[in-house]
C-alpha positions in Angstrom: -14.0 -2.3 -26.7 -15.8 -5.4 -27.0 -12.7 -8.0 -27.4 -10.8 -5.9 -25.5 -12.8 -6.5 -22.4 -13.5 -10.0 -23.2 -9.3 -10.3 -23.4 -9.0 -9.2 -19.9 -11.8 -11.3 -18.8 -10.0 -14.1 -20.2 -6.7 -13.0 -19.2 -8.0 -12.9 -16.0 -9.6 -16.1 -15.7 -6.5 -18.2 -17.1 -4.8 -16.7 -14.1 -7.1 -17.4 -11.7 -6.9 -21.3 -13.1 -3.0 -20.8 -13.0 -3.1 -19.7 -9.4 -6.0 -22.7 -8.5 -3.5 -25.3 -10.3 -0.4 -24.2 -8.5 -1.1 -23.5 -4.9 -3.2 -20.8 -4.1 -7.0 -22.3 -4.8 -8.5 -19.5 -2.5 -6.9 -16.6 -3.8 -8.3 -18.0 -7.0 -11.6 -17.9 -5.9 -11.9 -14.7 -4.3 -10.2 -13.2 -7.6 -13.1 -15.2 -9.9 -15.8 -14.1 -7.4 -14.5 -10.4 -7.9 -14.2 -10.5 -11.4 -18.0 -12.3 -11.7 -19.2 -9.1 -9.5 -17.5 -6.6 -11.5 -19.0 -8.2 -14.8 -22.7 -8.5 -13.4 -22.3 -4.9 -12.3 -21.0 -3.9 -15.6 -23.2 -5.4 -17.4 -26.6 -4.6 -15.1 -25.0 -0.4 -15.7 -24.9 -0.9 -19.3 -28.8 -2.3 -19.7 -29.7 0.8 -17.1 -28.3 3.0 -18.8 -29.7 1.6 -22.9 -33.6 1.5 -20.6 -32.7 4.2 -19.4 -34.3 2.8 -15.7 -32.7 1.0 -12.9 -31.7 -2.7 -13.5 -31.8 -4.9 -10.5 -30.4 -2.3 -8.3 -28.3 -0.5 -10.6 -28.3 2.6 -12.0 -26.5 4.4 -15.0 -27.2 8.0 -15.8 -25.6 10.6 -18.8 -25.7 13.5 -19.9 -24.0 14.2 -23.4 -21.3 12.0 -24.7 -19.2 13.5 -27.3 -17.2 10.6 -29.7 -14.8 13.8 -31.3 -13.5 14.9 -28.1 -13.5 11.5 -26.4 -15.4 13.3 -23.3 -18.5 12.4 -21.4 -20.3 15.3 -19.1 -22.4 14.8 -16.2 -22.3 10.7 -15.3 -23.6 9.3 -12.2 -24.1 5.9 -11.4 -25.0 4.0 -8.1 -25.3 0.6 -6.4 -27.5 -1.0 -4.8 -27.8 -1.8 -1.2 -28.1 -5.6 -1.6 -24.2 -6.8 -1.6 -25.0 -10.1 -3.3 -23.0 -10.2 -7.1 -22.6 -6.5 -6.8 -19.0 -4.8 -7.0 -19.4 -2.3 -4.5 -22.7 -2.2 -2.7 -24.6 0.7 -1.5 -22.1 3.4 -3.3 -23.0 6.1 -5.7 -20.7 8.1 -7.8 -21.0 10.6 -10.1 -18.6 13.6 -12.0 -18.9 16.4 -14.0 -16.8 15.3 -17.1 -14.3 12.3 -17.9 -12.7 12.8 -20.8 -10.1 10.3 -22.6 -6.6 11.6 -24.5 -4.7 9.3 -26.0 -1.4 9.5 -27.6 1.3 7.7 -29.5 4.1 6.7 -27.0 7.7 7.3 -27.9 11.0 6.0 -26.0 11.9 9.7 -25.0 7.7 10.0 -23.6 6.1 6.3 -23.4 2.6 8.0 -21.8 0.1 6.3 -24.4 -2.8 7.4 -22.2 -5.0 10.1 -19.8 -7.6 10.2 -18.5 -8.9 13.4 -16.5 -12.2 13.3 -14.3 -13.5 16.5 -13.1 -15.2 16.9 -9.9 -15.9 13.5 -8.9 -17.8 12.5 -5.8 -18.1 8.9 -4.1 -19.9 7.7 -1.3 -20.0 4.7 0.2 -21.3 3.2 3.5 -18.1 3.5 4.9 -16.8 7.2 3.8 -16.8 10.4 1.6 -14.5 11.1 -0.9 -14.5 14.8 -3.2 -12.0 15.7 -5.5 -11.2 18.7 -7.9 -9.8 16.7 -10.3 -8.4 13.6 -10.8 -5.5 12.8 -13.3 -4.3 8.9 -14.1 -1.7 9.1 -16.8 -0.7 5.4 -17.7 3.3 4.9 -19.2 4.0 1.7 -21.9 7.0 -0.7 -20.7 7.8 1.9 -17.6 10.4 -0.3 -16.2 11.8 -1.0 -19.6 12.0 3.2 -20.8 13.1 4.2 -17.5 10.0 6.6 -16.4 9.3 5.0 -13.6 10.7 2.4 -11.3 7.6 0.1 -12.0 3.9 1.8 -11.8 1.9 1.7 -15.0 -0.1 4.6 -13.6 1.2 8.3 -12.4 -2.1 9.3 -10.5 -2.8 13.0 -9.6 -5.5 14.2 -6.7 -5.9 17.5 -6.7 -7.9 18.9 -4.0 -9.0 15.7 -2.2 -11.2 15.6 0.8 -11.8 12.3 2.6 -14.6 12.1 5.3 -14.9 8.6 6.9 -17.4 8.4 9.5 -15.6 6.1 11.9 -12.0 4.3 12.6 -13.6 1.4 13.1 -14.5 0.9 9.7 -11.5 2.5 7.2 -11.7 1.4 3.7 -9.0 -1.1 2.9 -7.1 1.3 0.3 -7.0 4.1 3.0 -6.3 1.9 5.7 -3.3 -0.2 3.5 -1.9 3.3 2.9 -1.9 4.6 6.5 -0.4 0.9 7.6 2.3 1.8 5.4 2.8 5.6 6.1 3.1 4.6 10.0 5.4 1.8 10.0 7.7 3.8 7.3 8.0 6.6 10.4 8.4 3.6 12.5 10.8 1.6 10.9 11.8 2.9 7.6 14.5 5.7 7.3 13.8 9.3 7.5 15.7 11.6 4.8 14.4 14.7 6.2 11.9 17.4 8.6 12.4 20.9 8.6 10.2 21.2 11.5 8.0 19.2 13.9 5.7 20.9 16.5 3.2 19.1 19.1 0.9 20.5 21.5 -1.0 18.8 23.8 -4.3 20.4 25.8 -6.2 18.9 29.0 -9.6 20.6 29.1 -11.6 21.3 32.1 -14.6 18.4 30.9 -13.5 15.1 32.4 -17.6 13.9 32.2 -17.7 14.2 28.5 -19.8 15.9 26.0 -22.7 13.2 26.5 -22.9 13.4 30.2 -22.9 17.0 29.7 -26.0 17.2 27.7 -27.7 14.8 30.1 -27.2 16.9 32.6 -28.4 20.3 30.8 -31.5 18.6 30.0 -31.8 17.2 33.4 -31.4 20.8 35.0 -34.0 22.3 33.0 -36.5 20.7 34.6 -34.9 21.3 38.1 -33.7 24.5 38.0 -32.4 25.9 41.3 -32.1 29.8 41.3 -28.9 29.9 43.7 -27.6 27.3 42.4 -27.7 28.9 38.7 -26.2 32.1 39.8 -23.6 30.5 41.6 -22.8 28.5 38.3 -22.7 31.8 36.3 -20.1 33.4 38.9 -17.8 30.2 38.7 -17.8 30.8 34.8 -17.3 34.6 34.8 -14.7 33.9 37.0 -12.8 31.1 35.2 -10.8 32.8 33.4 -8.5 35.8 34.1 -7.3 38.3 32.1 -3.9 37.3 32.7 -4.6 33.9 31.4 -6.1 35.4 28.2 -3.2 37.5 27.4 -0.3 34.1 28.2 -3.1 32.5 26.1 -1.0 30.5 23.0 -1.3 31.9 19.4 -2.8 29.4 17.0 -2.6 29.1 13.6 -6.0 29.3 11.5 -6.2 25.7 10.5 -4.8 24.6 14.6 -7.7 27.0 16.0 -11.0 25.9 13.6 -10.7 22.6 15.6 -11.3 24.5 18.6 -14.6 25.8 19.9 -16.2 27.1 22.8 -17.0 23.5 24.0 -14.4 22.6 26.2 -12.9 19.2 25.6 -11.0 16.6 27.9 -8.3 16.0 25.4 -7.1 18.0 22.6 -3.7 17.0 20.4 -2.4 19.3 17.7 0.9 18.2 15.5 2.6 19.9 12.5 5.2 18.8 10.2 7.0 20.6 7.5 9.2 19.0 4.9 8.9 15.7 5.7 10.6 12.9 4.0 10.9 9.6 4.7 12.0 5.7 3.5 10.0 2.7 3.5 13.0 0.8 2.6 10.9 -1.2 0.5 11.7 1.1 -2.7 9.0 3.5 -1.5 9.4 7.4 -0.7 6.9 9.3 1.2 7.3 13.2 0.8 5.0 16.0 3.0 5.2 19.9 1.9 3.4 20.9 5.0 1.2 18.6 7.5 -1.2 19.6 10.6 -3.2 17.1 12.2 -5.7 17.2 15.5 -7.0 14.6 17.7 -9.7 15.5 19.9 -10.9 13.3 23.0 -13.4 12.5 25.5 -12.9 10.6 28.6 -16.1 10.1 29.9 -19.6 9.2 28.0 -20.0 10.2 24.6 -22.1 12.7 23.0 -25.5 12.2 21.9 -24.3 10.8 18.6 -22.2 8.6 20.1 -18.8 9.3 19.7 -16.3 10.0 21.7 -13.5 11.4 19.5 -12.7 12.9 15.9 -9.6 13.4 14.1 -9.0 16.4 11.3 -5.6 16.5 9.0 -4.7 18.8 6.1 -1.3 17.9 4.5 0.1 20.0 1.4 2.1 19.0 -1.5 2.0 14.8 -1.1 3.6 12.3 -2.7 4.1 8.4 -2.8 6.3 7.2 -5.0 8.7 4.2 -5.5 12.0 4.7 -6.5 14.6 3.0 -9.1 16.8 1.0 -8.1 20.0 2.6 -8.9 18.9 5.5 -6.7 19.1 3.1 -3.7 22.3 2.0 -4.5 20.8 -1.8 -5.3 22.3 -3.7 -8.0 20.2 -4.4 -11.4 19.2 -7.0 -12.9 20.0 -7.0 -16.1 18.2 -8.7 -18.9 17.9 -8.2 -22.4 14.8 -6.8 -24.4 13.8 -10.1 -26.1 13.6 -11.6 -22.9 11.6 -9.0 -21.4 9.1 -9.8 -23.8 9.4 -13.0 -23.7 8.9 -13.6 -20.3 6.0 -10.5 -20.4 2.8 -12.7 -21.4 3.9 -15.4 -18.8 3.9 -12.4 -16.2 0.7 -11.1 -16.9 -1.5 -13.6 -14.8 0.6 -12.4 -11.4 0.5 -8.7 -12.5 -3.9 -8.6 -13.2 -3.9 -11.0 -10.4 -2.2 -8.2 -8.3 -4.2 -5.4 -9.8 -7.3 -6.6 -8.3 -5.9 -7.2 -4.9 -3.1 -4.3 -4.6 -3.6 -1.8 -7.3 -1.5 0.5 -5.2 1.4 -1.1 -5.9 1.4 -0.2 -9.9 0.6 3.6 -8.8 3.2 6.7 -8.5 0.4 8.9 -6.4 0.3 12.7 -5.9 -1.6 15.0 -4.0 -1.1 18.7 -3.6 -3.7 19.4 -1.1 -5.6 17.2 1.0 -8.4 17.2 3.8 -8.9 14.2 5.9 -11.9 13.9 8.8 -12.6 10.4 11.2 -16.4 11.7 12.4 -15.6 9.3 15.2 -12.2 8.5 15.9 -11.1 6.0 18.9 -7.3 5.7 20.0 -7.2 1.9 19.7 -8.4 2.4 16.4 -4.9 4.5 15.3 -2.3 2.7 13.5 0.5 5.0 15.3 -0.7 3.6 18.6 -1.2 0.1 17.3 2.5 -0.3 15.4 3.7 2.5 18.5 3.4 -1.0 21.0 4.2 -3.4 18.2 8.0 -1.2 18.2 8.0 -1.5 21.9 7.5 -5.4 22.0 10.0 -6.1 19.3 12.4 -4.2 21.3 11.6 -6.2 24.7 12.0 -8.9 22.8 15.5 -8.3 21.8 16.5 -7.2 25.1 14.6 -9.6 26.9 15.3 -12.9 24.2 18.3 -12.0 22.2 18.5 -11.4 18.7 18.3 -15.3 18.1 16.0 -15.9 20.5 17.8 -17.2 23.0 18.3 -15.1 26.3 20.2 -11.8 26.4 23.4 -11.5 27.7 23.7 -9.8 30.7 
């Protein structure tokens, strides 16, 4: 384990010099500076968990390890606050069991490796994340046996449930993913949507949850008797019984957003068998999808925020697909060359899977729960690429396709 970590590390570094030779001195940098964290953490979790104490920060706790069944129970780790040399300050992790299956790969199955973590929990300064189980199953030469169009890793999220406690601050993963998800339904092709639904609620609160509190407390302490029955009236009387019988039926997950709060804004959009095209070689597949948006105009609450957003989508996948499936022409090249060329390929492809490792993954999620504690509109991708359509269309209507003025 040893040379083989000390391989990468070297790997790693000849491509950063390859990349600081040839044109690209910063990315270099910022690759070496991540690799130096992720070595200083490694290493200050390894003497934490031998001293079985923290080590600058750092923290490494386990259970049992069992060597015959490849499997370790009960590991939690965590970070410390400080971000100086550390990978990923101020985040703790921790899972029930990981355990390790590997395999002989054949041309018929090249899988050579999975690994299967059960229960895992991480929480960083920025968000939640929960899951059942997580699957990774990596493929030898994918491209060259066919499995895959060219992901080393088939990933598998079972159960996930994402909390990120504002918009303002999305991790970069989650935030790459729904950059790519909204300009797919922007500009990419759609294969296919059974159904779409989307509701759209004004509530009676235009001073906002805040303001409303303010006030409460406020007319505690000046508390008008006619005034307070004539407030109880007006809310017996809000509502007739008319109203409550033309009242919309919900659907369980549509009404748990709702509550007896009234708000000034409340959104609610459902998808079923939704398919769509990046045309970039990426497919984006939804069994089932609900999503709500909930706003408020005026102040916020006494935490505040002003908004939240809740989704739960159903039998999700990301995937990129061959080429002969999108009709595109391959290129083909012979097997000697393909390993020829592989160690000179190497430095881009680790140089990659530090910045973008989501572009060597095939991801699937069967079920998934996703919360914004605070949410604000500006802060959503479909209203940020929405006006980034619109102006590219002015554009051409406006310039011309070449720039010059439209013809009129």
């Amino acid at each position: 384990m040893l040379y083989s970590f000390v391989t990468l590390t070297t790997a790693i570094a000849a491509g950063c010099a390859y990349m600081y030779l040839f044109g690209a001195p910063e990315s270099a940098l910022l690759t070496l500076s991540l690799l130096f964290s992720y070595v200083y953490s490694g290493l200050c979790l390894s003497l934490s968990y031998l001293l079985a104490r923290p080590i600058l920060g750092h923290t490494l706790r386990i259970g049992r390890i069992d060597i015959f069944k490849l499997t370790i129970w009960n590991l939690s780790l965590a970070f410390p606050h400080a971000p100086q040399h550390s990978a990923s300050p101020s985040t703790t992790a921790s899972f029930v069991s990981l355990s390790i299956a590997p395999r002989l790969p054949t041309l018929a199955s090249p899988r050579f490796f999975t690994l299967t973590l059960t229960r895992p929990h991480f929480t960083t300064p920025l968000c939640t994340v929960t899951v059942d189980a997580l699957t990774v199953r990596l493929s030898l030469f994918p491209t060259l046996t066919r499995v895959s169009a060219s992901p080393w890793a088939d990933v598998t999220l079972d159960v996930l449930r994402l909390r990120i406690f504002s918009s303002s601050r999305t991790p970069a993963d989650v935030k790459k993913l729904r950059e790519a998800l909204v300009s797919t339904v922007f500009f990419g092709q759609i294969l296919r949507v059974d159904a779409f639904k989307m509701s759209v609620v004004f509530g009676p609160d235009f001073s906002g949850r805040g303001k409303e509190l303010k006030d409460s407390s406020d007319s505690d302490e000046h508390t008008d008797p006619e005034s307070a029955d004539e407030v109880g009236d007006a809310e017996a009387n809000g509502i007739s019984d008319e109203e409550e019988e033309d009242a919309p039926y919900y659907s369980p997950f549509e009404s748990s957003f709702r509550s007896a709060q009234p708000d000034d804004l409340l959104i609610l959009a459902s998808t079923e068998r939704f398919h769509t095209h990046d045309r970039k070689g990426r497919i984006y597949t939804f069994g089932s999808a609900s999503a709500c948006l909930r706003r408020t105009w005026g102040a916020p609450d006494v935490e505040g925020q002003r908004g939240s957003y809740h989704m739960e989508a159903v039998d999700c996948q990301w995937r990129r697909l061959p080429p002969f499936v999108l009709g595109e022409q391959r290129k083909h090249s012979s097997i000697p060359w393909y390993f020829i060329s592989l160690p000179f390929s190497m430095p881009a492809h680790l140089y990659t899977l530090i910045h973008d490792p989501l572009r060597f993954i095939d991801l699937s999620v069967p079920h998934a729960f996703i919360q914004f504690d605070d949410f604000r509109i500006r802060d959503a991708e479909l209203v940020t690429q929405g006006f980034e359509a619109l102006s590219k269309l002015w554009t051409r209507e406006t310039r011309g396709v070449s720039g010059l003025p439209a013809r009129e």
